[in-house]
C-alpha positions in Angstrom: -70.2 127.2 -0.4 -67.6 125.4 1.8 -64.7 124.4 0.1 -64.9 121.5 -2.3 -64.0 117.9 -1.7 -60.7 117.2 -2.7 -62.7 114.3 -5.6 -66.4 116.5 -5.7 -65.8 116.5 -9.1 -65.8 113.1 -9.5 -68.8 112.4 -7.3 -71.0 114.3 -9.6 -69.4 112.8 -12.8 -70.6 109.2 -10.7 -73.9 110.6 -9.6 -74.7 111.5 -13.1 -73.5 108.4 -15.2 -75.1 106.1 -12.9 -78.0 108.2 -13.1 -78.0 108.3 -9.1 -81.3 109.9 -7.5 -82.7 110.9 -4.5 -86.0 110.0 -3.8 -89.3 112.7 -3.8 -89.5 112.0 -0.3 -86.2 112.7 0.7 -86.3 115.9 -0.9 -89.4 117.4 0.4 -87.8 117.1 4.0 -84.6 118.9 2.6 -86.3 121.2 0.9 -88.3 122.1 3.9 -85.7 121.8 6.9 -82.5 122.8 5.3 -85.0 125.4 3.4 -86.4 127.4 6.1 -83.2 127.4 8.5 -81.1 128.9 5.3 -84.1 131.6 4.7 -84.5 132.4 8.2 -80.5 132.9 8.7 -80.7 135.0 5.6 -84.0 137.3 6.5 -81.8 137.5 10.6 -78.2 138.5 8.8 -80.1 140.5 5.7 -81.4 142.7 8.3 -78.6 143.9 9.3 -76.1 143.8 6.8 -78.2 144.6 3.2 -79.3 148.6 2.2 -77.9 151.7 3.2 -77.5 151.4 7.0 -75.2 148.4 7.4 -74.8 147.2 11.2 -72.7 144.6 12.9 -75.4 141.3 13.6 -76.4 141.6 16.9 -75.5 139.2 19.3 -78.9 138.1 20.1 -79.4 137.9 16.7 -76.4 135.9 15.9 -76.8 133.3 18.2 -80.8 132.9 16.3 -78.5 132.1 13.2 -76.2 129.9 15.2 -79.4 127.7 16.5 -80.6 127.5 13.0 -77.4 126.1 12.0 -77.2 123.5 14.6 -81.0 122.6 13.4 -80.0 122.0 10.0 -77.1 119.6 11.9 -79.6 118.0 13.6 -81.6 117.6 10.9 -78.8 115.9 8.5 -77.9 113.8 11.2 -81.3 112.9 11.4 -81.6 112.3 7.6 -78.1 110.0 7.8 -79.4 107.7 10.3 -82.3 106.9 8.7 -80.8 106.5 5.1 -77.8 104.9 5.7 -76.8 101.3 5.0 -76.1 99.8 8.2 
């Protein structure tokens, strides 16, 4: 995980005493975007980097991850401008 928010604690304290949700919908396109791209990076890197014969992640391969990251980007970006308050 990326490094905390300097007041993360506090957002979850405030999510969970007002009892702050996310609705079903919302989560079935998380679940599925953000899903695959994270299992798809980990089956490309995994490859290469889990068992015995440990490799360096081929370019090629690496720039596969680096697409997935930007869809996940794309996707949250997506997600924000649609669930935003204006």
């Amino acid at each position: 995980m990326a490094n905390p928010l300097s007041n993360e604690k506090e957002i979850y304290e405030r999510i969970e005493k007002e009892k702050l949700t996310i609705p079903q919908p919302i989560w079935e396109l998380i679940d599925h975007h953000i899903g695959n791209d994270v299992y798809m990076i980990s089956l490309i890197s995994g490859s290469h980097v889990i068992g015995e014969e440990e490799e360096p992640i081929p370019v090629e391969d690496g720039q596969k991850i680096i697409k997935h990251c930007k869809e996940i980007k794309t996707f949250l970006e997506k997600l924000s401008g649609v669930t935003r308050p204006k």
